[in-house]
C-alpha positions in Angstrom: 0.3 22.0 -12.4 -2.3 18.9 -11.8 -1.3 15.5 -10.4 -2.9 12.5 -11.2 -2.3 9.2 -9.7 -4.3 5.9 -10.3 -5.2 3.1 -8.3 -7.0 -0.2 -8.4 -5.5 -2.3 -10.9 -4.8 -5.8 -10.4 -5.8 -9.4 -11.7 -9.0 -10.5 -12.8 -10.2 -13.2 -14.3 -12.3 -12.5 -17.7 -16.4 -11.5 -17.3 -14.6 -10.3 -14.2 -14.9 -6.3 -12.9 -12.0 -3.8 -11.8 -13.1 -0.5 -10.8 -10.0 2.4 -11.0 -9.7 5.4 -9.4 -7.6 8.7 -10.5 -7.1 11.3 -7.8 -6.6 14.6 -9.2 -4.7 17.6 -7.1 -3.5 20.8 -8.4 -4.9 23.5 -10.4 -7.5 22.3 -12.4 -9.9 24.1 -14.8 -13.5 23.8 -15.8 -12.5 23.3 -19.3 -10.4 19.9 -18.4 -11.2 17.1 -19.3 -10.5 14.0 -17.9 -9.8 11.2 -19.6 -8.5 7.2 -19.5 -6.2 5.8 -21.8 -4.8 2.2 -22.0 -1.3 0.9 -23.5 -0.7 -2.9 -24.1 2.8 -4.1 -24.8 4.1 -3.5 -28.2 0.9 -0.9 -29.3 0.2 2.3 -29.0 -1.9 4.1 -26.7 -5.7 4.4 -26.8 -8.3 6.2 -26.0 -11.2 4.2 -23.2 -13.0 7.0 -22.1 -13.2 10.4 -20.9 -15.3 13.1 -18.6 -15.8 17.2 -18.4 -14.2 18.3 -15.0 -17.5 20.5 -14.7 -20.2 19.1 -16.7 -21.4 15.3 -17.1 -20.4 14.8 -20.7 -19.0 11.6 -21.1 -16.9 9.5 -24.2 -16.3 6.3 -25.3 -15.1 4.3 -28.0 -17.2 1.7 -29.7 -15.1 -1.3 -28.0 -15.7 -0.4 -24.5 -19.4 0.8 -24.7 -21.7 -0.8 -22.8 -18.7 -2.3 -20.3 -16.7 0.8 -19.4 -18.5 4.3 -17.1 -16.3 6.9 -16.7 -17.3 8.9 -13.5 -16.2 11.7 -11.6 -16.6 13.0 -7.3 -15.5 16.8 -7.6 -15.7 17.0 -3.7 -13.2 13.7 -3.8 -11.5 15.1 -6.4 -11.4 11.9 -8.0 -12.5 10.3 -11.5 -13.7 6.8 -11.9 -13.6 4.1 -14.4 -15.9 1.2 -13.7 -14.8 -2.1 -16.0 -16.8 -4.6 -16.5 -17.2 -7.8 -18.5 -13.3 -7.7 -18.9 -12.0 -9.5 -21.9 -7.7 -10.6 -21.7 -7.6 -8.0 -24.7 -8.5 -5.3 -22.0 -4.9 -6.2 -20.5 -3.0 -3.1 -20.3 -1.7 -0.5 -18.6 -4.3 2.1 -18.0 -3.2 5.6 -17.4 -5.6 8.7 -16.1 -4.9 12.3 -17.8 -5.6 16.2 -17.7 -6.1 18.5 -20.6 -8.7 20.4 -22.9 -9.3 20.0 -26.8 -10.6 16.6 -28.8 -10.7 14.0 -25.8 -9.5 10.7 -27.8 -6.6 12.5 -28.7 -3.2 11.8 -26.5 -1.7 15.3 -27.8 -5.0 17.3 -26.0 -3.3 16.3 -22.4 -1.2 17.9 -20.5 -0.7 15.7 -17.3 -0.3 12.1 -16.7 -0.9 9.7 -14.3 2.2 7.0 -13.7 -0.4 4.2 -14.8 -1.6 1.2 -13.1 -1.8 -2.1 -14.7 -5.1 -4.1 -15.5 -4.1 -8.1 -15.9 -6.9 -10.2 -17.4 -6.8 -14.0 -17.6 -9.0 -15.9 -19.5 
């Protein structure tokens, strides 16, 4: 079993930064992959980024590069994802998950964070 749980979501004004953190506990495997996932109100969930537990591999989708870095502190135990230039379409509820396979793909996780929500106003 892996936990996740997320922190540091809140309001921000747009051009505005957020920084979130997902602190991960349990058994975890080199193979994991960590990745972030957003869901605004009425869509479905997508893919923002994601990070090898063990190796510094990183992915993004087009509409976040350049903004968005994925990190990760193994001693911490902890994953990272730095926000910046925030746009009000970047409102969401961002959730933090576990799992191994094609890492923009919901299905290839197996654990969840409860989500912490990211409010941008322009």
């Amino acid at each position: 079993q892996v936990q996740l749980v997320e922190s540091g979501g809140g309001l921000v004004q747009a051009g505005g930064s957020l920084r979130l953190s997902c602190a991960v506990s349990g058994r975890t495997f080199s193979s994991y992959i960590i990745g972030w996932f957003r869901q605004a109100p009425g869509k479905e969930r997508e893919f923002v980024a994601a990070i090898r537990w063990s190796y510094d591999d990183t992915y993004y989708p087009d509409f976040v590069k350049g903004r968005f870095t994925i990190s990760r502190d193994n001693a911490k135990g902890t994953v990272y994802l730095q926000m910046n230039s925030l746009k009000p379409e970047d409102t969401a509820v961002y959730y933090c998950a576990a799992g191994r396979g094609t890492y923009s793909y919901t299905g290839s996780y197996d654990y969840w964070g409860q989500g912490t929500q990211v409010t941008v106003s322009s």
